[in-house]
C-alpha positions, 0 to 999 in steps of 0.5 A: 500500500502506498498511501499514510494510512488515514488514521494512525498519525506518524512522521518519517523523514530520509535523511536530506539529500543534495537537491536533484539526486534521485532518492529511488532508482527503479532498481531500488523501487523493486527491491522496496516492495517487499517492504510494502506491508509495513507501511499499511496502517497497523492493524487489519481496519488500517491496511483497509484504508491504507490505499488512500491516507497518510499517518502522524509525524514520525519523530517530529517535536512538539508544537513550537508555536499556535497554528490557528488554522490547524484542523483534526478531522475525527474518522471511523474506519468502514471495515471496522467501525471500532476504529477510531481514527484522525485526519487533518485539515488546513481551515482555508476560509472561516467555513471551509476546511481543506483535506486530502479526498481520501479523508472524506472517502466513503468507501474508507471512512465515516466523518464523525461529524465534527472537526476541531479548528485552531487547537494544539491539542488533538481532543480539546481547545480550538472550536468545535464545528459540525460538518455541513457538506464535503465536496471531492475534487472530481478528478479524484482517483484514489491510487494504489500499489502502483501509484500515488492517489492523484487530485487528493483534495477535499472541501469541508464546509463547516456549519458554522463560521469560526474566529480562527484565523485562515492560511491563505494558499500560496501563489505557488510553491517554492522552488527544490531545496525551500524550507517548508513544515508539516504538521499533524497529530498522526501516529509517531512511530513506524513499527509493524507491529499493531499493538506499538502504535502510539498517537500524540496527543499534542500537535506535531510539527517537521521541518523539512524541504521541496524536493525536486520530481527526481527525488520521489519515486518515478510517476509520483512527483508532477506539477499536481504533487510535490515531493517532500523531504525531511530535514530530520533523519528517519522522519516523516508524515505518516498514518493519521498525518493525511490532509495536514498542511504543508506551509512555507514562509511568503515574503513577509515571513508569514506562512503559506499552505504548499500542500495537502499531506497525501502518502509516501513518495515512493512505494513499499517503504516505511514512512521513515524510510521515504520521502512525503507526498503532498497534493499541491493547494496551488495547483489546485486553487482554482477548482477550490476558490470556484467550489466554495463561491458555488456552495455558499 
């Protein structure tokens, strides 16, 4: 499976490498196949999903500042209604959430009917808004053992407006090598073994860089996905992470959403192995400025 499982939140970042320089030969692509089970999300109701989502940061590090446009979007697995999981979601407007289109998939989850905007705490603060309606990109295709998800981008309207401030989506991303962030509150850890999966309670955050096309995996990475590299080693977004935002410092220092947190960049690696892959909000911002103007 090549997609951070929805539910579990974790990080897993490669060591940087020289901008440009292929992460993955096709070579090396086979040879991580093998390992692809170990990046389904843990347990039998997260490998069910894991064709569609990402986790939680893997050795990432506590929030170090408010980030009033974070979003927890809370899901329900649909082959096992026990298991509760997370997505996460960048408030772009006062009613409108952006996620991947995996987070709202029917056919992977159920929406548990509130997200919480603005909190560093992934069960309390923030504001508790219903969801109102989700509108999917129709191009969406969720991906699977060959591919990345494409067009994985989502619009949730909330009820009711908020006082959080909205991340305004940039212009376009920056060029390889720009220092970017990612966020979530996905699992923190990477081990196959289910009964070590391990949620943060508290928001976590990874710096880490544009990478260039060739440093995902050959037809993951194109002008509609960005490929994602950490700066910490063994750390990446990773299962619970999916949805999260992507940001980059604009001219006046603030940040900018980049990008929408959709899988690995490579397929059949662990998250800490691989680089991250990321829908790109600017690529998509017509279709979203166009869908929010048409449902109010």
């Amino acid at each position: 499976m090549d997609r951070f499982p929805l539910i579990a939140e974790a990080e897993h970042v490669a060591p940087a490498r020289p901008i440009g320089e292929p992460v993955f030969s096709l070579k090396s692509s086979r040879r991580t196949v093998a390992r692809t089970a170990a990046v389904a999300l843990a347990g039998a109701a997260c490998a069910a999903m894991m064709s569609g989502s990402a986790e939680a940061i893997v050795n990432g590090k506590d929030s170090t500042q408010r980030y009033p446009s974070m979003v927890s979007i809370p899901v329900t697995g649909v082959d096992d209604p026990t298991f509760k999981g997370v997505c996460g979601g960048s408030l772009i407007d006062a009613k409108w959430v952006l996620t991947a289109a995996h987070c709202v998939d029917p056919k992977l989850v159920t929406l548990d009917g509130a997200v919480r905007v603005g909190s560093e705490w992934r069960k309390s603060g923030g504001t508790v808004r219903s969801i109102a309606k989700t509108v999917t990109h129709p191009s969406y295709r969720n991906g699977d053992d060959s591919g990345p998800n494409r067009h994985d981008v989502a619009l949730i309207r909330l009820n009711r407006a908020v006082s959080e401030k909205p991340i305004r989506i940039a212009d376009k991303p920056g060029k390889p090598g720009t220092p970017t962030r990612i966020m979530g509150f996905g699992r923190t850890d990477d081990s196959p073994d289910a009964t070590e999966v391990v949620f943060p309670d508290r928001l976590q955050e990874l710096d880490t860089r544009r990478g260039a096309v060739s440093e995902c995996a050959p037809g993951y990475a194109d002008s509609t996905r960005l490929c994602t590299i950490s700066q910490v080693p063994k750390a990446m977004a990773c299962h619970g992470d999916s949805g999260g935002p992507q940001v980059q410092r604009d001219r006046k220092g603030r940040w900018e959403l980049i990008g929408v947190t959709s899988g690995p960049g490579a397929p059949g690696v662990r998250c800490s192995e691989g680089p991250g892959l990321y829908t790109s909000a600017p690529a998509h911002a017509d279709w979203i400025h166009r869908t929010m103007a048409r449902n109010g």
